[in-house]
C-alpha positions as CSV (number, residue, x, y, z in Angstrom):
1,X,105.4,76.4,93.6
2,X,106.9,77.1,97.1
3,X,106.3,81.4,96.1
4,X,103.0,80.7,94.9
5,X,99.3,80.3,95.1
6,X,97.2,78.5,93.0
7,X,94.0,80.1,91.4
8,X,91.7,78.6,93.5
9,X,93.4,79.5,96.7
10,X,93.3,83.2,95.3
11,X,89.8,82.8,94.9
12,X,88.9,81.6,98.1
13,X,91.0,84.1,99.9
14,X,89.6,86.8,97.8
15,X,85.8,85.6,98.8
16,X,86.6,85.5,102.5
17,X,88.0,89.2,101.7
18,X,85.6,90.9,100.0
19,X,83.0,89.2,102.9
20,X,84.1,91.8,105.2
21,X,85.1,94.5,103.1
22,X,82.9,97.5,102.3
23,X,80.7,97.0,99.1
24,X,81.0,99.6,96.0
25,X,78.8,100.2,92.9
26,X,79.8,97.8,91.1
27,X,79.2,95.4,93.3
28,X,75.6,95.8,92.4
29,X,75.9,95.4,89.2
30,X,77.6,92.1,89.0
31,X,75.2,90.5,91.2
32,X,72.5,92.0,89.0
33,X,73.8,91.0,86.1
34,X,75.0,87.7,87.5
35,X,72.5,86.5,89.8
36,X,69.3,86.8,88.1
37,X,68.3,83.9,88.4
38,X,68.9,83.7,92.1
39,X,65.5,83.6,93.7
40,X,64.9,85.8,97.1
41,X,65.3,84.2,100.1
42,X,62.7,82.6,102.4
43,X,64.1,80.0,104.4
44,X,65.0,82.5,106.8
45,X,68.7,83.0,108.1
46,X,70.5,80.0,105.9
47,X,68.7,80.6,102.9
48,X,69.7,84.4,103.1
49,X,73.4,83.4,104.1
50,X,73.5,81.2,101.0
51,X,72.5,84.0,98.8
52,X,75.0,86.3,100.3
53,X,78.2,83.0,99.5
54,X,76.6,83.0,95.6
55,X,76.6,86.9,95.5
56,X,80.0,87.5,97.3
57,X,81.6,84.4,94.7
58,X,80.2,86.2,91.5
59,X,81.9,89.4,92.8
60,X,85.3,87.6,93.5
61,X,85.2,85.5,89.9
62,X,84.4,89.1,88.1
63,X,87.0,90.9,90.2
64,X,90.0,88.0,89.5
65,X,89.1,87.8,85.6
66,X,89.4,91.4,85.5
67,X,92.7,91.9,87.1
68,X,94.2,88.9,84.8
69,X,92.2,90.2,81.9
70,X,93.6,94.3,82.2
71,X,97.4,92.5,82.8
72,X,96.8,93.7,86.9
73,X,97.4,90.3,88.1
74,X,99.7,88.1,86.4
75,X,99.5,84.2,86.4
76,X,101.8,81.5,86.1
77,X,102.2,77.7,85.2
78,X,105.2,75.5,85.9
79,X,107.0,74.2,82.4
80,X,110.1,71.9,82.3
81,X,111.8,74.6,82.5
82,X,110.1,76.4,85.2
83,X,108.5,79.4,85.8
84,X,106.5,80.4,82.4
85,X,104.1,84.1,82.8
86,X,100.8,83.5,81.1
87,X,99.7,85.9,78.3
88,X,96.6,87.3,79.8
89,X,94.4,87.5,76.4
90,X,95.4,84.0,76.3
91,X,93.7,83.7,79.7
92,X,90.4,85.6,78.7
93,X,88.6,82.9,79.4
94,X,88.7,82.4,82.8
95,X,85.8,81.2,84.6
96,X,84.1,79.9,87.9
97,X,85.3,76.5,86.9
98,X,88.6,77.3,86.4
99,X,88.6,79.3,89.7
100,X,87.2,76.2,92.1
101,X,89.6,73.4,90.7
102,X,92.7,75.8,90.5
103,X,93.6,74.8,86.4
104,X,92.6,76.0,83.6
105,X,89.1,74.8,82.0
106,X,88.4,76.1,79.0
107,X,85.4,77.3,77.3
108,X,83.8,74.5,75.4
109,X,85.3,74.6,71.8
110,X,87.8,77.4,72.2
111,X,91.2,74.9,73.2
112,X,94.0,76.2,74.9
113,X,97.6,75.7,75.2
114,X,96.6,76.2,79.2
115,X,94.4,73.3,79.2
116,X,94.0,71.5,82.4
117,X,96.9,73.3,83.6
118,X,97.0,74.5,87.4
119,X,97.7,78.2,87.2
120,X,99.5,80.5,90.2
121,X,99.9,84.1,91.2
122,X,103.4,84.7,93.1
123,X,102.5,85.7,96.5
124,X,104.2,88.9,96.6
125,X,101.9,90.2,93.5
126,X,98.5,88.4,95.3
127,X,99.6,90.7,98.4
128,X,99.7,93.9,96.3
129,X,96.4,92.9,94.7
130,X,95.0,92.6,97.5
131,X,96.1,96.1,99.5
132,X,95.2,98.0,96.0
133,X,91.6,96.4,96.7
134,X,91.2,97.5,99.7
135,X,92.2,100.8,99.3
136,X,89.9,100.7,96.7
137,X,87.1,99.7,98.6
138,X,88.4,102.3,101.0
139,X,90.4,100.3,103.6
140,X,93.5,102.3,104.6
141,X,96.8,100.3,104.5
142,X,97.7,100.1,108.3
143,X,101.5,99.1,107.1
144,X,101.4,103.0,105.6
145,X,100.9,104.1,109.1
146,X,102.8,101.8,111.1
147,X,105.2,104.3,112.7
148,X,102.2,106.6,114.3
149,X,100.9,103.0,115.6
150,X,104.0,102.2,117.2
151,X,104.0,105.4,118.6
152,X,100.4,104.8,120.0
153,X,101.2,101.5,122.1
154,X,104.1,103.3,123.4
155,X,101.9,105.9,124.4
156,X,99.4,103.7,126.8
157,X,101.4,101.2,128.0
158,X,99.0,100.7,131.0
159,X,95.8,100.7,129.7
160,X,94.7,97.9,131.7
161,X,92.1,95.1,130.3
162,X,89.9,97.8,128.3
163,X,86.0,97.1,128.6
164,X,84.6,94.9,126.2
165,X,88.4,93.5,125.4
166,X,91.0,90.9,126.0
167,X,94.7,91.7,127.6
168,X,95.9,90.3,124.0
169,X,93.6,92.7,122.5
170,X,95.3,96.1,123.8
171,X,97.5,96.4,120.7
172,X,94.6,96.1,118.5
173,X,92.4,99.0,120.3
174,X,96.0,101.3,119.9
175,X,95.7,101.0,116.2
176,X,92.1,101.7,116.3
177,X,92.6,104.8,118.4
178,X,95.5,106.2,116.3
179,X,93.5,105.6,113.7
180,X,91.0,107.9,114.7
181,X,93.3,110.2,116.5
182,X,95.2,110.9,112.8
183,X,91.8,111.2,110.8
184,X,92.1,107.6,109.3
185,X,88.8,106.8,110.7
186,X,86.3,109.2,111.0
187,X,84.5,107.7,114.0
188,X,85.0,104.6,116.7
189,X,83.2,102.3,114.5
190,X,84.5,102.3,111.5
191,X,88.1,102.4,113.3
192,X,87.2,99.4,114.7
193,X,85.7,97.9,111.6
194,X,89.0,98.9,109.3
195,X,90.9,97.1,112.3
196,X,89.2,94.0,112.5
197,X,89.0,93.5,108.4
198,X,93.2,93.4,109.3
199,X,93.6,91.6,112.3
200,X,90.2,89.4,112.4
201,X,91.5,86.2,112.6
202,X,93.5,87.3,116.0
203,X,90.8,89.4,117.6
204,X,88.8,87.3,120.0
205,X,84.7,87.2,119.7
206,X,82.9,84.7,117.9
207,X,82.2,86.4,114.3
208,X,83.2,89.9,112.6
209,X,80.5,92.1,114.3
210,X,81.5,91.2,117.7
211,X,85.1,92.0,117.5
212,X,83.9,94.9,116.0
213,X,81.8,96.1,119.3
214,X,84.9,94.7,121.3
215,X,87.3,97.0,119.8
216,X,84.4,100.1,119.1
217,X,83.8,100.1,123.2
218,X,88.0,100.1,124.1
219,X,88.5,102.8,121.6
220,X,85.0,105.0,123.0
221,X,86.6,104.4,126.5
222,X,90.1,105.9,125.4
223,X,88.3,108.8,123.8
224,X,86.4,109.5,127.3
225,X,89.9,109.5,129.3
226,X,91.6,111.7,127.1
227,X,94.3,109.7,125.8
């Protein structure tokens, strides 16, 4: 399905999302409802990151059956002839197995006409899932703003090789600063964190809290100058 993604590329997209977005109530919740069984950690640093994988996957299988559940996300499979939507009662039953091999695994004793069959989300309704979860979690959609961005790296064309950041990190710390500039962002920080959740993969530093610094210090050091 050259528009789509299967379920279990949803999922695993949707874990390495929700790993660096904000957490909300309900996240709570779900892992305590979930996770019960999960004893503390005391292996130290794996042990605890291990913990954090199983609660982050519980949230990601609640949040997808959810969606498909309330009719939010719609799925797919592939018939002879073509492109058939999936009833989502008929899809009730969605669970972590299902999600990890990318088909549908039923229940034991309660057959489906989905059975073993690989089920997708059209890309274009995966991207609008995703932006209304973020907003949700209270990550501003930076394509709503991209006009006051534009306007930013306009703005400081020269601003060098900022401290704490690469030359190919200069249109990152814009954002950032416009951000805070328009009241997206109500400090440095979280400017920088909203920016790197976006842009992660083409920040340099070697995990999420040091791009975070990276960008934090540019943006601080624009503030002092008075862009």
């Amino acid at each position: 399905m050259p528009d789509g993604l299967r379920i279990d590329d949803c999922f695993r997209n949707l874990r390495d999302l929700l790993a660096d977005l904000p957490a909300i109530a309900t996240d709570a919740w779900i892992i305590d409802n979930r996770l019960w069984a999960v004893p503390e950690p005391s292996g130290g640093g794996i042990a605890a990151n291990l913990k954090r994988r199983a609660e982050i996957e519980a949230i990601a299988e609640v949040v997808i059956r959810r969606a498909v559940q309330a009719g939010r996300l719609d799925l797919w499979i592939m018939t002879h002839n073509g492109l058939e939507k999936v009833d989502h009662h008929e899809a009730r039953a969605i669970q972590h197995q299902t999600l990890t091999a990318g088909r549908y695994i039923p229940l034991e004793g309660s057959p489906s006409s989905l059975d073993d069959r690989p089920l997708w989300a059209l890309r274009s309704d995966w991207e609008a899932f995703r932006q209304r979860l973020m907003k949700d979690r209270g990550v501003i959609d930076l394509e709503e703003v991209g006009a006051s961005i534009k306007a930013a790296n306009r703005a400081i064309p020269r601003i060098g090789r900022p401290v704490g950041t690469g030359f190919q990190d200069r249109k990152f710390v814009a954002e950032a600063f416009e951000l805070l500039k328009n009241g997206g962002a109500k400090s440095a920080n979280e400017a920088a964190r909203i920016i790197v959740v976006q842009h992660g993969d083409k920040i340099g530093g070697a995990n999420f809290d040091a791009k975070q610094t990276r960008i934090r210090k540019a943006v601080m050091k624009l503030e002092g100058n008075g862009q």
